[in-house]
N, C-alpha and C positions, 0 to 999 in steps of 0.2 A: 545189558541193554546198550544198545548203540549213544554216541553222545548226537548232543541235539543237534550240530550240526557234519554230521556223516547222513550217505547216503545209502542208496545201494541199486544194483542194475539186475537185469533179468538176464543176462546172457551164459553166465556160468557163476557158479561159487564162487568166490573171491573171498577168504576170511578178512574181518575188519582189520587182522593184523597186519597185511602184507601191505608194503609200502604202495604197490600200485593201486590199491583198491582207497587208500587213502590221497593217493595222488588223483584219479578217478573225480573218487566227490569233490574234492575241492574244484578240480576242473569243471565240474556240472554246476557246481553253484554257481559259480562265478562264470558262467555264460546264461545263467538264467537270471543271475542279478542282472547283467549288461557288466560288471566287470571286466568282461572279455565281451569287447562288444562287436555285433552283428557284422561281419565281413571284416576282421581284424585278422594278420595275419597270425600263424601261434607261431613261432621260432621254437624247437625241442629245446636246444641250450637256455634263449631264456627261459620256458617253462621249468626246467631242472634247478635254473636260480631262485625261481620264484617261488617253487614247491619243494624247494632243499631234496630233491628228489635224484634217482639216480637216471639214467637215460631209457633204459629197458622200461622203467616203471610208467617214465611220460610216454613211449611209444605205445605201448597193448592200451594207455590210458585214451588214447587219441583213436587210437583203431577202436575203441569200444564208441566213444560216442558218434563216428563214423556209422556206424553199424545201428546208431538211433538218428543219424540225419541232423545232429547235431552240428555238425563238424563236416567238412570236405576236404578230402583230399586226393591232391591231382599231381602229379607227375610232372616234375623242375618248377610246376605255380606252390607246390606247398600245402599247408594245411592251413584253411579259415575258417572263423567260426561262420556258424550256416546264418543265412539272412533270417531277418523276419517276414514269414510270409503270410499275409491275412488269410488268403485261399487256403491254407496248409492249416492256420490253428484253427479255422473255420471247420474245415474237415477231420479235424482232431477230436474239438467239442463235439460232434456231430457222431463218430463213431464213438465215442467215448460213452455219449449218452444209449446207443444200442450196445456195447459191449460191458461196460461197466457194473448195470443194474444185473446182468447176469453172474460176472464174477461176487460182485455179494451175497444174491442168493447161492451159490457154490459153497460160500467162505461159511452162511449161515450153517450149511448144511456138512461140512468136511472139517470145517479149520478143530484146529487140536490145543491145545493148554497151551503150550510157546505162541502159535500164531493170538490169541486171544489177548496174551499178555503185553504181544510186541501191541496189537491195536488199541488198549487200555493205555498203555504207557506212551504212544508214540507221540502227547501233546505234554507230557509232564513238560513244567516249566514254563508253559505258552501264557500263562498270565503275565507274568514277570516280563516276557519277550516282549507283550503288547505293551505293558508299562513305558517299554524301556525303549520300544519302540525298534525293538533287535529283527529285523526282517530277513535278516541271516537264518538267524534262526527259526523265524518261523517259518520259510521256504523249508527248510532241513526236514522240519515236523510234518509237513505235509506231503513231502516227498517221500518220507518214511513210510506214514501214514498209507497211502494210496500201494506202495510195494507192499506194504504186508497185507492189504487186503485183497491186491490180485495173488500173493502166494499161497494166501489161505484157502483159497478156492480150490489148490491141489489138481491145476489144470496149467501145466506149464506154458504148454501154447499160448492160454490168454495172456498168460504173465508176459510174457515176450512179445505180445503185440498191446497192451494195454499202459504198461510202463513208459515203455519212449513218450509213448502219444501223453501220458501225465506230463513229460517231460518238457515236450515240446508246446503244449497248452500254458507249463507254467512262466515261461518267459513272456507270454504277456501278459497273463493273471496279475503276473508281479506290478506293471504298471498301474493296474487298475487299484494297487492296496494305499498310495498317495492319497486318492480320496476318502480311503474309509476310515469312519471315527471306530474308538477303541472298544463303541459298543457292539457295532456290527462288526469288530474282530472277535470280540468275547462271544457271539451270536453263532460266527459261522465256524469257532470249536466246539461250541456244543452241537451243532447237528455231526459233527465229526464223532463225537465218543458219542453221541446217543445211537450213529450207527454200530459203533462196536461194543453199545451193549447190546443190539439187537442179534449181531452173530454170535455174542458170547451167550442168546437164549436161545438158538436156532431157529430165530423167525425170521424165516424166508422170506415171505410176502413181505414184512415191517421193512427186511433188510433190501430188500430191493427197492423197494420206494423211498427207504431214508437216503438211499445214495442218487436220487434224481435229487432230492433237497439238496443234496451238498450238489450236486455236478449246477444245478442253479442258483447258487449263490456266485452271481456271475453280474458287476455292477455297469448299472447305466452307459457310464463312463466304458469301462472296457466293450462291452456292446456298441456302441458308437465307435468306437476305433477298428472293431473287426469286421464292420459295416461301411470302412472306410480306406486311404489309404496305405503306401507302406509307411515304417516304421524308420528311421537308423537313430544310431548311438546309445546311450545308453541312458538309465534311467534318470529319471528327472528329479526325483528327491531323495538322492543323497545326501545323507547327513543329518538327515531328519524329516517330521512329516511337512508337509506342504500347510500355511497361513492356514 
């Protein structure tokens, strides 16, 4: 099993061994944290320092998140990370909610013994995280999470357009978790594995409509900002939750 905070992408295999696929996540987290925040340039060499990485491994890592609109890059301006745009995560939640419920019921109906296991396992430790208040970690899990259950669908296409778009949703998702207390963290994993027990029974219908639950578990607070202006820098309670 993958560790809690690794990720993974739809665009080709990449085993978790290879150094770019580890350089990869780390780069996705940390533009989803705001670590690498919204129009920051990326420098290859620093990234190489910073991810003890080799140069090849930062480069296909950069062209991958390009390739999720993550990331831009342009010719003598360089690579930056991609803005926040409200119109854009708007459109994200939006096809998310008509594409998603579908790749569930796919997943109820195809997924196999591995994919069932990565979706039962994919929150192990999330109590702890909430405790600890680790939102590293708990982004990693969700982001896990949501790949394995477009892979489980067994329909690559969706996989490759449903992914980024988690991706790109969960950099403001993340703002919104400042506000939530630790119950409606504990709340919104369980409608997460009550979804993945409903594909580990192949119920379609359940599995379709449990994952409009999770695609709405979507707070006040973040609804009012994507109903609103843009965004920059980065997130706002680091280092711990908010008073």
């Amino acid at each position: 099993m993958a560790h809690a905070d690794t990720l993974e992408s739809p665009f080709e295999d990449w085993s978790p061994d290879l150094q770019k696929a580890r350089v990869y996540e780390q780069i996705l987290l940390d533009i989803i944290l705001g670590e690498l925040a919204p129009g920051a340039r990326l420098d290859e060499q620093a990234l190489c320092r910073r991810y003890d990485a080799g140069l090849a491994g930062v480069r296909d890592s950069l062209s991958r998140l390009a390739l999720e609109g993550l990331v831009a890059r342009k010719a003598r301006a360089g690579t930056t990370v991609a803005p926040l745009d409200v119109i854009e995560v708007r459109q994200a939640y939006e096809a998310r909610g008509l594409i998603e419920p579908h790749c569930a019921a796919l997943a109820a109906a195809n997924a196999g013994p591995q994919d069932i296991e990565a979706l039962r396992h994919a929150f192990d430790g999330a109590e702890e995280a909430i405790r600890t208040n680790d939102v590293r970690a708990l982004v990693a899990m969700d982001q896990r999470f949501h790949a394995a259950l477009a892979r489980a669908g067994r329909n690559a296409t969706l996989a490759r357009i449903i992914i980024p778009l988690h991706h790109k949703a969960a950099r403001f998702w993340i703002f919104s978790m400042a506000d939530d207390t630790e119950e409606e963290r504990f709340a919104e994993i369980a409608h997460h594995r009550e979804l993945a027990e409903l594909i580990a029974a192949g119920d379609i219908d359940g599995a379709r409509d449990a994952v409009m639950g999770v695609l709405g578990v979507f707070s006040d607070n973040l609804k009012r900002m994507v109903a609103g202006g843009p965004i920059s820098g980065g997130l706002a309670f680091r280092g711990g939750r908010r008073g």
